[in-house]
One Martini backbone bead per residue (centre of mass of N, CA, C, O) as a GRO file, in nm:
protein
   76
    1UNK     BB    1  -0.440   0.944   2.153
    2UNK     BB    2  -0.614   1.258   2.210
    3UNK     BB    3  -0.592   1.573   2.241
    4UNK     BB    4  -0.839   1.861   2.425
    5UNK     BB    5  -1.138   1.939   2.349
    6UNK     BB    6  -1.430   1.797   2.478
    7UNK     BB    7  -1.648   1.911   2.276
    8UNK     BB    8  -1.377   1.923   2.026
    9UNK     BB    9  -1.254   1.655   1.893
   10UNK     BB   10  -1.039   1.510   1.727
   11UNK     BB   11  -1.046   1.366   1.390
   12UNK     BB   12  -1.069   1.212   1.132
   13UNK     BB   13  -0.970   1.288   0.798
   14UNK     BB   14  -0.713   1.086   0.696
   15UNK     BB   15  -0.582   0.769   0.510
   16UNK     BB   16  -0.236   0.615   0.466
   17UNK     BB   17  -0.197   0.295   0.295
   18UNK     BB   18   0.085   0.079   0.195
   19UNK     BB   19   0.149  -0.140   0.413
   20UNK     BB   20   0.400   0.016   0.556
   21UNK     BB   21   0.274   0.288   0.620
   22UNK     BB   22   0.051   0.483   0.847
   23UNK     BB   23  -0.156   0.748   0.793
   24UNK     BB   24  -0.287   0.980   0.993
   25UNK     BB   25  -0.509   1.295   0.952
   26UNK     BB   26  -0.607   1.538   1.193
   27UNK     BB   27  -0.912   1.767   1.295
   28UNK     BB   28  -1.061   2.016   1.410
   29UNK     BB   29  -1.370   2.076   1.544
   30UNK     BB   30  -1.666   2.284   1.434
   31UNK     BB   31  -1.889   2.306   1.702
   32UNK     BB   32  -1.752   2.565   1.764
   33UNK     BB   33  -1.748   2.628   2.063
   34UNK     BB   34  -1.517   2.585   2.305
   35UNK     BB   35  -1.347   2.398   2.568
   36UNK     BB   36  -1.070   2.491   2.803
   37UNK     BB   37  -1.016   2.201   2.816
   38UNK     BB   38  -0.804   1.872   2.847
   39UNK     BB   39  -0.868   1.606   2.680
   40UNK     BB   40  -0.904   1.264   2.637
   41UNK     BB   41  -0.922   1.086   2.301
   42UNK     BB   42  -1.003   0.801   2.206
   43UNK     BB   43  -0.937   0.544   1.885
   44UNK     BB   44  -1.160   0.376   1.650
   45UNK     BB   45  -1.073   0.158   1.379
   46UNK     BB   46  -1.166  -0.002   1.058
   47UNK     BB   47  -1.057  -0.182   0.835
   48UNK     BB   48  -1.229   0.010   0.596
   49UNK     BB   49  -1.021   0.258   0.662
   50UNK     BB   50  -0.747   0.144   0.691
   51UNK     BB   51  -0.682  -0.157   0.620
   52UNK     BB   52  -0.554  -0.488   0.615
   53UNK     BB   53  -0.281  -0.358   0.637
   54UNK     BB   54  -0.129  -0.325   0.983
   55UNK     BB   55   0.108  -0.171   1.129
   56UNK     BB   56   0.286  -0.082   1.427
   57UNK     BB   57   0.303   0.189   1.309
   58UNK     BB   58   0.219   0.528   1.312
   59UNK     BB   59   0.129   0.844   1.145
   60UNK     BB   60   0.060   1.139   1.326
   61UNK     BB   61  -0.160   1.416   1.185
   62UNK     BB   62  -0.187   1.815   1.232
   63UNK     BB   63  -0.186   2.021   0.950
   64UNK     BB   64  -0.245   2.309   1.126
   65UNK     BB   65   0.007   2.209   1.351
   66UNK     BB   66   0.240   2.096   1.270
   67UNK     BB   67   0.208   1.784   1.336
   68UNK     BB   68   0.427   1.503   1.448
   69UNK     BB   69   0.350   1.137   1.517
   70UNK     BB   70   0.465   0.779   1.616
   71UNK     BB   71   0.257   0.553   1.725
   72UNK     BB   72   0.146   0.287   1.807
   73UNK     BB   73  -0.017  -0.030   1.737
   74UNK     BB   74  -0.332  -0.130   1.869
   75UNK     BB   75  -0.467  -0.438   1.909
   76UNK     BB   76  -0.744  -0.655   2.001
   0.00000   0.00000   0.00000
């Protein structure tokens, strides 16, 4: 789950998974003009982009603003 404005959700822009551990690295929405609320936008990713082999933890990084987290991966 990601925090901001709700009308420009941070989105996913690049995956690095090397089997051992995944970076997500996120950017935010160029919508133009955002609402100055901050709410929450969970995020769910396919096979496809994350890679077959998905580690128990991932690290979140928002390079714009030098931001990094590592969360839990929740499957379903």
């Amino acid at each position: 789950m990601t925090w901001g404005s709700s009308s420009c959700p941070p989105t996913a822009s690049a995956f690095d998974n090397d089997g051992k551990s995944l970076v997500v690295s996120f950017s935010t929405s160029s919508n133009g003009v955002c609402t100055a609320d901050f709410a929450a936008t969970t995020h769910i990713f396919s096979a496809e982009r994350v890679g077959d082999t998905v580690p128990v933890e991932a690290t979140v990084s928002f390079p714009e603003f030098d931001d990094t987290q590592v969360v839990e991966v929740t499957r379903p």
